[in-house]
C-alpha positions in Angstrom: 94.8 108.7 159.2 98.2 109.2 158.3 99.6 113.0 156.5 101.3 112.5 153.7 104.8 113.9 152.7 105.6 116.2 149.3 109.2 116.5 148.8 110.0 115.5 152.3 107.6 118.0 153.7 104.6 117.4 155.7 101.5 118.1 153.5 99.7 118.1 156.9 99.8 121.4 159.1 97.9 119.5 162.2 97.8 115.5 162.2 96.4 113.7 165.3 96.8 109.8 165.5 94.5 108.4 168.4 95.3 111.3 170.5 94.1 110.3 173.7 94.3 111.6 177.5 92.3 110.9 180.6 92.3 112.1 184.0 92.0 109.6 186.6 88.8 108.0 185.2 87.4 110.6 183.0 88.4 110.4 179.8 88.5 114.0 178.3 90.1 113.5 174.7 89.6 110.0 173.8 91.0 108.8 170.2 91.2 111.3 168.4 91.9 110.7 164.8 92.3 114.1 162.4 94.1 116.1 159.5 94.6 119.5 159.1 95.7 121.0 155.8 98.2 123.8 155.2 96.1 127.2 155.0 92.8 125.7 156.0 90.8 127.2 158.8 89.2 123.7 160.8 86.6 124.6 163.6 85.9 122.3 166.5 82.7 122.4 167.4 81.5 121.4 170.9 79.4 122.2 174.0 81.4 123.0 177.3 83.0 119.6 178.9 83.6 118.4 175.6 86.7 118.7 175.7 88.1 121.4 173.2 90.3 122.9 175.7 92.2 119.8 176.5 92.6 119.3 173.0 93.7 122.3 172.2 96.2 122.0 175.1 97.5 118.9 173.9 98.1 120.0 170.6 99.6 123.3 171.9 102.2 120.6 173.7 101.7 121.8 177.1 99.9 118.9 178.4 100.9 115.5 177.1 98.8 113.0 175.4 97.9 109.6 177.2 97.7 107.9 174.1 98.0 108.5 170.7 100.2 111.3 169.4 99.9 114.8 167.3 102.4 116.5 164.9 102.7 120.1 164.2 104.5 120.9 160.4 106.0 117.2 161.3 106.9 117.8 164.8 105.3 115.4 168.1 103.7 117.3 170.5 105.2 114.0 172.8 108.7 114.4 171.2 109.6 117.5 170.2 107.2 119.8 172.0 110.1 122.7 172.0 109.7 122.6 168.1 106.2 123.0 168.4 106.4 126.0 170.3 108.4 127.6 168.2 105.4 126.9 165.1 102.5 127.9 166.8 101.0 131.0 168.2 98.5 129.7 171.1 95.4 131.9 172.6 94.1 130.4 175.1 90.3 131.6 176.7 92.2 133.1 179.5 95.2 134.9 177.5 98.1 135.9 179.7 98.0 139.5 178.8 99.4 141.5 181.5 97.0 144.9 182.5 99.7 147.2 183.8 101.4 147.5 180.7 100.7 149.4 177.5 99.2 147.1 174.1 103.1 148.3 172.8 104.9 146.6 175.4 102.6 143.8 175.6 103.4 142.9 172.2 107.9 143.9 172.7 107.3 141.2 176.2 105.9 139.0 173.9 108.2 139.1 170.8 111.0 139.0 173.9 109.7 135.2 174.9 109.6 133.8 171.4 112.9 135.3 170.9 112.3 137.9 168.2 114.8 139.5 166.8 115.0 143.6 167.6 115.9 144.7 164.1 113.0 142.9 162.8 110.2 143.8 165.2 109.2 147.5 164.1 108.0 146.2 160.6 106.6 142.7 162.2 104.3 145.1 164.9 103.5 147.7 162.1 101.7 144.9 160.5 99.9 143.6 163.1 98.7 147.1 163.9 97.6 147.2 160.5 95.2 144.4 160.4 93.8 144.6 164.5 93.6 148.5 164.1 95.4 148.5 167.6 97.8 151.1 166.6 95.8 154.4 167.9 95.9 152.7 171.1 99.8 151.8 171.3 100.0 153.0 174.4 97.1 152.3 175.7 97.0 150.1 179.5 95.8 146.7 178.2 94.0 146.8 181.5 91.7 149.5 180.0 91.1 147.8 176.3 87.9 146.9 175.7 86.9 142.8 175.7 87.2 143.2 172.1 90.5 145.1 171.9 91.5 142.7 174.3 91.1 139.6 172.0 93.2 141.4 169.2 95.4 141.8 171.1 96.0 138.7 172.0 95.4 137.4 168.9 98.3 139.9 168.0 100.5 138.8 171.0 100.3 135.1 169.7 101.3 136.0 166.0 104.4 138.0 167.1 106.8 135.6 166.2 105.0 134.4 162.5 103.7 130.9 163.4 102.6 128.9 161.0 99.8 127.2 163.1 97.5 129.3 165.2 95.5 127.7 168.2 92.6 129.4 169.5 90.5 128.0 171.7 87.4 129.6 172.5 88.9 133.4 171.1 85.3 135.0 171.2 83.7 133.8 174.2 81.8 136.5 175.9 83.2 139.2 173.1 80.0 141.3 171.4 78.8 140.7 167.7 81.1 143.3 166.2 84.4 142.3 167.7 83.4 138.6 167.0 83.0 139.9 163.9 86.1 142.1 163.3 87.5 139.2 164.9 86.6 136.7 162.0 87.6 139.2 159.4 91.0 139.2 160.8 91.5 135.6 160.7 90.3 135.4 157.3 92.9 138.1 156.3 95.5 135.4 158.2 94.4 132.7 155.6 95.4 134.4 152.7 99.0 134.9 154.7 99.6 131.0 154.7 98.6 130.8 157.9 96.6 127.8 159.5 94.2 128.0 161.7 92.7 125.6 164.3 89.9 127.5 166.2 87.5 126.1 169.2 83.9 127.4 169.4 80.4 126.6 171.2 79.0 129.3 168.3 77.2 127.7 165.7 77.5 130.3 163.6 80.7 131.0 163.6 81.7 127.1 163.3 79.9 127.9 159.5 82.8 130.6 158.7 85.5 127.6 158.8 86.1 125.5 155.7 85.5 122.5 157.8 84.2 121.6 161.2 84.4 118.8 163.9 82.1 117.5 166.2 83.5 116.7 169.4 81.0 115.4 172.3 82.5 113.5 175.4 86.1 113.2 174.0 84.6 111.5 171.0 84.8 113.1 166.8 81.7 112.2 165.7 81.8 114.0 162.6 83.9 115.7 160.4 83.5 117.7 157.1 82.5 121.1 155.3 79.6 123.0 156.9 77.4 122.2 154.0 78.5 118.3 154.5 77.9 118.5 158.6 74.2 119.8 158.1 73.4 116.9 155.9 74.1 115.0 158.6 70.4 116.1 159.7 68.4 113.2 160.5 64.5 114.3 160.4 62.3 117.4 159.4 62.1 121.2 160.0 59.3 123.3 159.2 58.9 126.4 159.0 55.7 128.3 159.8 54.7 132.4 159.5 52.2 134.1 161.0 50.9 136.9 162.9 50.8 135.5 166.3 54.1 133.5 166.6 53.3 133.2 170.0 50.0 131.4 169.8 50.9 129.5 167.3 53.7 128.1 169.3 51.9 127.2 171.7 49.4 125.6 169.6 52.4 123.3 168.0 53.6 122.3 171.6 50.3 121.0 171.8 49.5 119.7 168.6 53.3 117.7 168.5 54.6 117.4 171.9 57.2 115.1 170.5 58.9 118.0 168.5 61.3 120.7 169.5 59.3 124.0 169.1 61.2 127.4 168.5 60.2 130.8 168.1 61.9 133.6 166.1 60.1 136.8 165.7 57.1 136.2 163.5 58.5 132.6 162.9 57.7 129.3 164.6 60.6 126.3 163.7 58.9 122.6 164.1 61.5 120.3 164.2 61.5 116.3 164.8 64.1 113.5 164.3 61.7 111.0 165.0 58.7 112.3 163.3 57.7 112.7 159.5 56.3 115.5 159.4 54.1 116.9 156.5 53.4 120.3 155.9 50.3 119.5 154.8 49.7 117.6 158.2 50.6 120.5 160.0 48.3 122.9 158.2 45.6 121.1 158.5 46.2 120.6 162.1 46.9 124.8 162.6 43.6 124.9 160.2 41.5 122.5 163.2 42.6 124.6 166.1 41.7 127.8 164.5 45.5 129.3 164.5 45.7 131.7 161.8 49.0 131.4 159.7 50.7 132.2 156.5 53.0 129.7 155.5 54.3 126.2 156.4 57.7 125.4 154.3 60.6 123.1 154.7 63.8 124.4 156.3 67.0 123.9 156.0 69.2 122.5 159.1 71.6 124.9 160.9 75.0 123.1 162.2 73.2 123.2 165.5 70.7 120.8 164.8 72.7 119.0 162.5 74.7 118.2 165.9 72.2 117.5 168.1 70.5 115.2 165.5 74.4 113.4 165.6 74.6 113.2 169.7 71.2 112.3 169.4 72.4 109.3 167.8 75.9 109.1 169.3 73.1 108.2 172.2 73.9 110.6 174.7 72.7 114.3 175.6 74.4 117.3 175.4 77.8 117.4 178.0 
């Protein structure tokens, strides 16, 4: 897949050409082909050991590539990787803030290794203050910062120096709803700054907030496209089923279809199968014959979670 070029400028923000690397025999990252536009938010989608992280260190040019190669704004990650550095602001799951000193001096340390200028800093920090709502806490011990405070300001930290990339791998992992949420509203406000964003996640539901995904299993893309695009992907039939006594009824279905995945969700049973066509009449009437009292049995849509295990499924392996 090759980026094309508009006035002599990459039109590509990320472009990966058979990016490839292995350790001894394990191949973590293993051909991967991709774009990434300017201004676009791309999630990659994956369950742990699939090797997000060692993408997103390769990418980040701090672990080079065994094969293939990846540009950033035009520059190699195998080439040029000082460049590189210089474009992107990288969070990694374990960001290197340091606890003994305030969120203020965090940020000053940081602007100090990307080699911001002093004279420009005050108004650069201002901003970032305005979008995390650090600034109350200025001098506040990042040591004492809450997870979620934490992740801003990291998130802050890596945007000291106005990259035009941003790599987060994993930037919500173990952070509560609201700061994942607070979280996502911030990146969005980066979008409409130019900014483009590559973001790692095992959530589902936050892989449906990006204007495209990727799923990566064992190295390997196996898909790539708008969330709408990667639930199509859905190979089989979900269903749907209210009534008063989810349990029972779940219990009942197991039964009733043992070759279907079961889930329960509050006064809500979900009968899914990729190998079975099932009817909703077929399952009423079975409900109906075991004397399981119910309300409804509808069609429903796919989630980008079993859109992707309906992919692996046919990828042929399990989940890594």
């Amino acid at each position: 897949m090759s980026g094309g070029i508009s006035n002599g400028v990459p039109m590509d923000a990320i472009r990966m050409e058979g990016l490839a690397r292995r350790f001894g025999d394990t191949s973590a990252v293993d051909g991967l082909t991709l774009s990434v536009e300017r201004g676009e938010i791309f999630g990659l989608v994956g369950p742990d050991g699939a090797g997000k992280t060692t993408t997103m260190r390769l990418l980040a040019a701090i672990l080079d590539p065994t094969g293939g190669d990846a540009w950033i704004l035009g520059h190699s990650v195998r080439g040029d990787a000082a460049e590189v550095h210089q474009r992107i602001g990288y969070m990694s799951q374990r960001f290197g803030l340091y606890a003994d000193l305030t969120v203020l001096e965090n940020l000053h340390f940081y602007a100090d290794l990307y080699g911001v200028p002093r004279r420009d800093r005050a108004a650069r920090i201002d901003g970032l203050f305005a979008f995390s709502g650090l600034g109350p806490y200025r001098r506040r011990l990042a040591g004492n910062l809450s997870g979620g405070m934490k992740q801003k300001l990291g998130l802050s930290c890596a945007l000291v120096h106005t990259p035009g990339v941003l790599l987060l791998d994993e930037p919500t992992s173990g952070v509560d709803p609201v700061s994942r949420r607070d979280f996502w509203r911030i990146l969005h406000h980066l979008l409409g700054e130019g900014v483009t964003i590559f973001v790692s996640t095992a959530y589902l539901d936050e892989a449906s907030l990006c204007r495209r995904v990727g799923l990566l299993h064992r190295g390997k893309l196996l898909a790539v496209g708008s969330p709408k695009e990667v639930r199509s992907l859905f190979r089989g039939t979900l269903l749907e089923i209210r009534c008063g006594d989810s349990r029972k009824a779940a219990e009942a279905l197991r039964q009733l279809f043992p070759a279907a995945d079961v889930g329960l969700f509050g006064d809500r049973v979900h009968l899914g199968a990729r190998d079975l066509d099932l009817r909703a009449a077929a399952v009423e009437a079975a409900l109906t014959a075991a004397a399981v009292p119910f309300d409804s049995v509808l069609p429903f849509p796919p989630s980008l979670e079993d859109a992707f295990v309906s992919v692996i499924g046919r990828d042929g392996g399990g989940t890594a």
